[in-house]
Steps between C-alpha positions, in 0.01 A plus 500: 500500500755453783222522760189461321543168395614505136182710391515827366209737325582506106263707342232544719514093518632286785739291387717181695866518295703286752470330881769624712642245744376681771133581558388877567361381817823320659711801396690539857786654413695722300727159361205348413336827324861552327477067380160598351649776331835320374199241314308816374777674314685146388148419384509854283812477378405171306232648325707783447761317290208316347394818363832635423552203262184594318585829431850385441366325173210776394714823621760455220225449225218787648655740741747753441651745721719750313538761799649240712690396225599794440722517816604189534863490371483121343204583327663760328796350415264196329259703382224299700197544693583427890225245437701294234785281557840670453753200575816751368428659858449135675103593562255230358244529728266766499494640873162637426401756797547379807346706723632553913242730596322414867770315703563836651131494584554080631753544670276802721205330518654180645685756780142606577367135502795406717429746787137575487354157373751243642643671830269768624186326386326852450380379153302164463452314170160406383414271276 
């Protein structure tokens, strides 16, 4: 989304979810390609706590998770489901699963923009 505008394929479909500051085609360097980025992830982060306080208020009602449960240590102790409050243990708020898979795979693929897009010029972007 960083460098394609905002738009990202969703199911086959094209779809526009935000307009970063700075346009694909102006993208001169790697500041400006990390300021479009910055906007990207702020801009999923705010949906993700959107959606985190939807399941917060259906998880406790529909979900249960008795294997995590299991070995958490506050659950236990309650005798709760990691998805219901236990406020004896100071946790009201249902962390749900957050999930930190692909930064590993960000961080890379900006190295590889960095030197091959943005310095060495060997790789063009099209639009």
């Amino acid at each position: 989304m960083a460098m394609n505008d905002g738009v990202v394929v969703c199911g086959g479909k094209t779809v526009k979810l935000m307009q970063p500051s700075i346009a694909a085609k102006d993208l001169n360097s790697y500041e400006d390609l990390f300021a479009n980025l910055k906007e990207t992830v702020d801009f999923f982060v705010q949906h993700f706590f959107k959606r985190q306080t939807a399941l917060e208020l259906t998880n406790a009602a529909k979900l249960a998770a008795p294997f995590m449960s299991g070995l958490n240590d506050a659950c236990m102790k309650a005798m709760k489901d990691v998805h219901q409050p236990i406020t004896e243990a100071g946790l009201s708020k249902d962390t749900g699963n957050v999930n930190m898979n692909g930064f590993g795979t960000c961080a890379e693929s900006l190295a590889a923009i960095k030197k091959l897009y943005l310095k060495s010029r060997e790789l063009l972007c099209r639009n």
